[in-house]
Phi, psi and omega in degrees: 000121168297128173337304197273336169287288186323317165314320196285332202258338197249330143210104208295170166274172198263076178297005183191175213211116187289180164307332195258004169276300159347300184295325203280330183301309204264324216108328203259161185260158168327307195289326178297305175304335186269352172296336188261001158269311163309312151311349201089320187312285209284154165272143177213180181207141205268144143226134187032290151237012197250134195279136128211169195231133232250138181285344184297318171284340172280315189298327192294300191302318205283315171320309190274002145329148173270118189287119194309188189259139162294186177258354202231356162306146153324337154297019190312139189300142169308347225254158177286000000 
C-alpha cells in the first residue's frame, strides 16, 4: 500500500458523526442536541448503543437554524 492509499484509508471524510463530535463540530452541548433530536429537528440513527448522526442530516439542521437580526433589521438599537 502506498502512502497516499494509507492517507486515503486513514482519513475518509466523515459521513456520520457521534454525539461528541456533534458537540465538537457546532459548539452545542449534549443535553441541547439530543432535545433536538427528541423534536425531531436533527435525525440521528442508532447502531447499537451508539448515537449518530449522518452529516448530510447536520448541515440540513444547521442550515435550518433561524438567521440572528442584522444591525439594519427592524430590530434596531435605540441608541445613535
Amino acid at each position: 500500500m502506498t502512502l497516499e492509499e494509507f492517507r486515503s484509508y486513514a482519513d475518509p471524510a466523515r459521513r456520520a458523526h457521534s454525539i461528541r463530535e456533534v458537540m465538537k463540530i457546532t459548539g452545542l452541548g449534549r443535553s441541547f442536541i439530543y432535545e433536538e433530536i427528541k423534536a425531531g429537528r436533527l435525525a440521528a440513527r442508532k447502531v447499537g448503543r451508539r448515537t449518530l448522526i449522518f452529516d448530510a442530516d447536520l448541515n440540513s439542521w444547521l442550515a435550518s437554524l433561524p438567521n440572528t437580526h442584522t444591525a439594519d433589521s427592524k430590530f434596531k438599537s435605540n441608541t445613535p
